[in-house]
C-alpha positions in Angstrom: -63.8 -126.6 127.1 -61.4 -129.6 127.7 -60.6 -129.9 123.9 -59.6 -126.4 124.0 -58.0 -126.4 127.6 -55.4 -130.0 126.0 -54.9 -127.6 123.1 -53.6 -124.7 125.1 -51.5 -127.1 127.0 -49.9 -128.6 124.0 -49.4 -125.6 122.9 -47.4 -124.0 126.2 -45.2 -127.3 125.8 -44.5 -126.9 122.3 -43.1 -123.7 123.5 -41.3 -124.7 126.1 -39.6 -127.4 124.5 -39.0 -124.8 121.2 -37.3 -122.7 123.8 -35.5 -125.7 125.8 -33.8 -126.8 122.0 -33.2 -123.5 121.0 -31.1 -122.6 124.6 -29.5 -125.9 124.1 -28.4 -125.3 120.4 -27.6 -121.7 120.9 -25.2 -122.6 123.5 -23.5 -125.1 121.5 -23.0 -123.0 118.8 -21.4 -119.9 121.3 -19.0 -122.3 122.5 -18.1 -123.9 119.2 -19.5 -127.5 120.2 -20.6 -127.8 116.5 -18.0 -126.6 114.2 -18.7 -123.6 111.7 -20.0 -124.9 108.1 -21.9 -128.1 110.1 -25.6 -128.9 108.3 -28.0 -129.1 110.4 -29.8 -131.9 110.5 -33.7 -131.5 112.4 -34.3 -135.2 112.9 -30.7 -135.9 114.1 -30.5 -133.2 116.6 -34.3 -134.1 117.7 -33.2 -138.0 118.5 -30.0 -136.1 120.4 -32.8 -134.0 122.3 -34.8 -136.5 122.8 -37.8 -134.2 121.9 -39.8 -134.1 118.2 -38.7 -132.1 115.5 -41.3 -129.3 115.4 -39.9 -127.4 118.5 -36.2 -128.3 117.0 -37.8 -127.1 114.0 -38.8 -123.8 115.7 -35.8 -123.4 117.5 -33.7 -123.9 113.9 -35.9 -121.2 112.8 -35.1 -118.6 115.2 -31.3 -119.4 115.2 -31.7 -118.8 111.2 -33.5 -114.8 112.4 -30.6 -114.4 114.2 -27.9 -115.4 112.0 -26.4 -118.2 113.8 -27.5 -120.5 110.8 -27.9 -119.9 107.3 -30.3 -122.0 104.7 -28.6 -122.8 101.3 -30.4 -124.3 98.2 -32.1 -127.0 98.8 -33.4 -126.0 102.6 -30.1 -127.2 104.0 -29.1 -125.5 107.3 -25.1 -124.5 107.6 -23.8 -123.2 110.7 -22.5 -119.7 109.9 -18.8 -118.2 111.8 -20.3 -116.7 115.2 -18.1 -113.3 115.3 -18.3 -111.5 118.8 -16.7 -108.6 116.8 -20.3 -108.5 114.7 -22.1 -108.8 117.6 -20.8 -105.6 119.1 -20.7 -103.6 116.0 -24.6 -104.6 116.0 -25.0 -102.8 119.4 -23.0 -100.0 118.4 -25.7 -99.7 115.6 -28.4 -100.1 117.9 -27.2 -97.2 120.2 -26.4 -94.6 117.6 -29.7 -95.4 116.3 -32.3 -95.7 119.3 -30.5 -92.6 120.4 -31.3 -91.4 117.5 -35.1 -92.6 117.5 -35.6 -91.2 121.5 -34.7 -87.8 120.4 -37.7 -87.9 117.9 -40.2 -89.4 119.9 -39.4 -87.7 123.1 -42.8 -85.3 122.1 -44.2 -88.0 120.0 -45.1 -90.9 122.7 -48.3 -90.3 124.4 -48.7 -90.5 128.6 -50.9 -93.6 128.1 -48.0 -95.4 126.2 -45.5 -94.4 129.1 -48.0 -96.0 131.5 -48.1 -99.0 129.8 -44.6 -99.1 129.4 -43.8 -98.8 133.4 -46.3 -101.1 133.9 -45.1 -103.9 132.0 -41.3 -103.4 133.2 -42.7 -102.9 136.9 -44.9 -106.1 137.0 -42.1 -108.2 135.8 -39.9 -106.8 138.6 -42.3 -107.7 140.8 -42.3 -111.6 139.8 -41.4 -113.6 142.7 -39.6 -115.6 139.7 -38.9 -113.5 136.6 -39.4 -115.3 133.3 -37.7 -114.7 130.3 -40.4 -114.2 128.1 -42.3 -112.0 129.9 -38.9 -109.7 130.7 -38.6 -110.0 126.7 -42.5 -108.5 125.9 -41.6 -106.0 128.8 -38.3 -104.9 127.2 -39.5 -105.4 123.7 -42.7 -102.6 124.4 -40.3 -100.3 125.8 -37.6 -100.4 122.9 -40.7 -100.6 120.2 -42.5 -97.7 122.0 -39.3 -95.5 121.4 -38.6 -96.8 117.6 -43.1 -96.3 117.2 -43.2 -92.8 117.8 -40.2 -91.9 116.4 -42.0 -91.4 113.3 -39.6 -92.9 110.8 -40.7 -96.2 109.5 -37.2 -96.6 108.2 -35.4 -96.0 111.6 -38.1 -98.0 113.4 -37.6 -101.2 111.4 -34.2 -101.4 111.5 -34.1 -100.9 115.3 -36.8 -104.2 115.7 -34.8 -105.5 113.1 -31.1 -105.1 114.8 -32.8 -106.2 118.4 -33.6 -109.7 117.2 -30.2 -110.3 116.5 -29.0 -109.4 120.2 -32.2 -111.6 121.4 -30.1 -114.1 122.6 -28.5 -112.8 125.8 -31.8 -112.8 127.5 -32.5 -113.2 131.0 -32.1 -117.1 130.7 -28.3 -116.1 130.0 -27.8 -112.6 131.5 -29.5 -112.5 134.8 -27.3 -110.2 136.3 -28.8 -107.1 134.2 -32.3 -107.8 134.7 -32.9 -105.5 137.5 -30.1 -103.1 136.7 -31.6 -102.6 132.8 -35.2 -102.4 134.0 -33.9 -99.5 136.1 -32.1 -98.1 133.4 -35.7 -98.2 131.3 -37.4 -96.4 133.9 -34.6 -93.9 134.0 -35.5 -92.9 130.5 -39.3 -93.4 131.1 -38.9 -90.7 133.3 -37.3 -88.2 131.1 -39.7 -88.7 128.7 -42.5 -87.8 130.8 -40.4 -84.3 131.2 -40.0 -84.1 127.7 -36.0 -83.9 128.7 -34.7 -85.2 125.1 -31.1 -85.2 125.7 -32.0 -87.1 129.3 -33.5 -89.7 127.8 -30.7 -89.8 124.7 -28.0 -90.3 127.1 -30.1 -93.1 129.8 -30.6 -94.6 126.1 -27.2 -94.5 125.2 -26.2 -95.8 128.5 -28.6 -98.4 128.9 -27.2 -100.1 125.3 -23.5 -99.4 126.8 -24.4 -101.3 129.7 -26.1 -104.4 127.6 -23.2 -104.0 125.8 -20.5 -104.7 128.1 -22.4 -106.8 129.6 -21.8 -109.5 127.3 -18.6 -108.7 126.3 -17.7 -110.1 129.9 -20.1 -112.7 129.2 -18.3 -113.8 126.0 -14.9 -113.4 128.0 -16.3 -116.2 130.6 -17.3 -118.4 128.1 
């Protein structure tokens, strides 16, 4: 029991220090501390961290999902050209297409999913401290619910697909939507449950808007 209890605790720290290197990193990157075309070096940016280099390693390999890095022959990792105007084309994707998927799956997703759903987004509301990755799982059931049921494998994957790439403005960077977006969920939950499909097209569309703008500002700040 105590092996496995040590395990489980080095695990949770691996992840928290994964995530600690990867917000560091990421925010270096967004505000061009380390220039476009720099390799990335795991061992150097470790000794900079002070940390080891599997969590750097993990955090590297994230950035990569997201297209913040890119790996060229020989494993080498090059920082790519961060382009805000990308960014927001990606949500405009995301919006034509989750509006899209909602319209399909407004008859599709079964009351027990729903449940599920408003559970998970209201138990994170209800954190006397919310945490990032548990407002992540909440959002990601929600958004993978809708892209699930709408039936088109295609559609679906390139919704999961598109949402990793906006991973990054999180509730670690975007607090100020985390009550107003979990709202905005519910709102659609809620037209689901009717089976009101242009309801939960336009909360769906709105709700993408809103994340949307959201970090435009953000981007403006910084």
């Amino acid at each position: 029991m105590n092996g496995d209890a040590e395990q489980s605790d080095d695990g949770g720290r691996d992840r928290s220090l994964g995530r600690m290197a990867y917000d560091a990193l990421l925010d270096r990157l967004i505000r061009r501390e380390i220039p476009v075309g720099s390799v990335l070096q795991e061992r150097r940016l470790a000794e900079e961290l002070d940390i080891s280099r599997t969590p750097v390693r993990d955090a590297l390999n994230r950035l990569e999902s997201e297209g913040f890095v890119t790996r060229k022959p020989g494993r080498m990792l090059v920082v790519t050209e961060f382009s805000t105007r990308t960014l927001i084309e990606t949500l405009y994707v995301r919006q034509v297409l989750e509006a899209d998927a909602v319209m399909l799956a407004t008859d599709r997703i079964p009351q027990a999913a729903l449940d599920a759903s408003e559970a998970a987004i209201r138990a994170v509301m209800d954190m006397p401290v919310p945490d990032a990755e548990a407002d992540w799982a909440a959002d990601s059931l929600f958004h993978g619910m809708i892209a699930e049921h709408s039936d088109n494998a295609v559609l679906s994957k390139m919704i999961l697909d598109l949402r990793i790439k906006t991973h990054m403005f999180n509730l670690d960077r975007m607090p100020e939507r985390f009550e107003a977006g979990h709202r905005e969920h519910l709102a659609v939950i809620a037209a689901l449950r009717r089976r009101d499909r242009e309801a939960a097209r336009d909360g769906i569309r709105a709700h993408i808007e809103n994340v949307k703008q959201s970090i435009i500002d953000k981007l403006r700040r910084i």
